[in-house]
N, C-alpha and C positions, 0 to 999 in steps of 0.2 A: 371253524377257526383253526388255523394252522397254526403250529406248533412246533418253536426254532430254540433248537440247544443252545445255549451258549457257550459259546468257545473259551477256553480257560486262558487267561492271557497267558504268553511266554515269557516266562519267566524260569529261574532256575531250580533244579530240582531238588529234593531233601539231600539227596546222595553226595551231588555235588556241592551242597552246603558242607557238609558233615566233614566231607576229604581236602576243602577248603580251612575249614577251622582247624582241623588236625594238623595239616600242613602248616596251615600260622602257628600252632601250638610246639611244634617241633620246629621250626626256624625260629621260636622265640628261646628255646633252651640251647640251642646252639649257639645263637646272638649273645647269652648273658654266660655262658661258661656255666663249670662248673667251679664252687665253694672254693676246693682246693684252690685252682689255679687263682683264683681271684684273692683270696688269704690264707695264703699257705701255711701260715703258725696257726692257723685254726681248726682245732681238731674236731670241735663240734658247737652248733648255733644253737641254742634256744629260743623260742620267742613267743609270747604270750601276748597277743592282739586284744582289744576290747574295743567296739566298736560301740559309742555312744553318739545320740541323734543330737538336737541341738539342744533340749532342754538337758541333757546330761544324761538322759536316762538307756541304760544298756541295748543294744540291738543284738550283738550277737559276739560272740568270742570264740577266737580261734587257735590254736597251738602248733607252733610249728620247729620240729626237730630235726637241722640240715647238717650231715655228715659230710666229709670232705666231696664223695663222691656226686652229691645232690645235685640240683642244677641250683645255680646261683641267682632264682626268681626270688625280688623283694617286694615284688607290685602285689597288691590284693585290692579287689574290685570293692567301691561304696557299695552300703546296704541302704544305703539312704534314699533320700524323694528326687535325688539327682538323677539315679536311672543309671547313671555314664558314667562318675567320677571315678579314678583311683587313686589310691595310696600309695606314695613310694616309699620307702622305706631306705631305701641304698644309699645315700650320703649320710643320714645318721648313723647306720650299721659302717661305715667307711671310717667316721671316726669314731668311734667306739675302739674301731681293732685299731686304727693306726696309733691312737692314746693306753693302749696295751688294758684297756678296761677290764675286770672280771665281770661289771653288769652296768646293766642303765638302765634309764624308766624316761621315755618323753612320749614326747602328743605330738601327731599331726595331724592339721584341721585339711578336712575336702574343698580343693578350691574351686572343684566345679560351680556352674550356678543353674540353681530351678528354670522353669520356664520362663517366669514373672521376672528373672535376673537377680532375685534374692538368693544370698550365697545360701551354699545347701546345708552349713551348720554342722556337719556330723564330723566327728572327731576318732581319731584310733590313739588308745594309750598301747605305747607297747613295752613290755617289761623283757628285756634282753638278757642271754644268759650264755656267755662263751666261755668256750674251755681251750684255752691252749698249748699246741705241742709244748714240752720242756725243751729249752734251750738245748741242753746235750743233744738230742735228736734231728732238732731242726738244723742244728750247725751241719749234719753229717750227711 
């Protein structure tokens, strides 16, 4: 009986995966600015994420501390049974600073949907916490 290798189909390699994702990883921090430019009375972000499923119950919690210099990413990836969905966070954060807030606390539910089309339930509370330049400085 003879005996035939099979050929790997052609497809693309880890490498070129790796310098693809990095490449999107780096035109997406150039796409979204950095903090400064984007709010400039803002001298530093806080943000405390909590990543609950749909019975309410915790999945995972993250903290995120962005200096003027940071890049200006709000998106953070579901941990949920969606696989896919993200979180934006940037229009709440938009008004928070343009309302001159010192904090906020809101939810945003995942609008992705499961396989079945049942929405995927999971929710992020996030507790905000900015600090802004003083007027004197900023005017100058």
């Amino acid at each position: 009986m003879a005996y035939f290798k099979k050929r790997r189909a052609k497809t693309v390699s880890k490498n070129e995966e790796r310098q693809e994702k990095a490449s999107r990883a780096e035109s997406q921090v150039r796409m979204a600015g950095v903090v400064g430019a984007r709010f400039p009375n803002v001298k530093r972000l806080n943000m405390r994420v909590t990543f609950l499923d749909a019975r309410k119950n915790p999945l995972d919690e993250k903290t995120l501390s962005l200096a003027p210099n940071d890049p200006a990413i709000f998106k953070q990836p579901c941990p949920g049974m969606c696989g896919h969905g993200t979180f934006d966070f940037s229009l709440k954060i938009t008004e928070q600073v343009a309302a001159a807030a010192p904090s906020a606390e809101f939810g945003v539910p995942c609008a992705e949907r499961q396989g079945s089309g049942i929405p995927c339930g999971c929710e992020a509370r996030v507790s905000l916490q900015l600090e802004y330049v003083p007027q004197a400085q900023a005017q100058s």
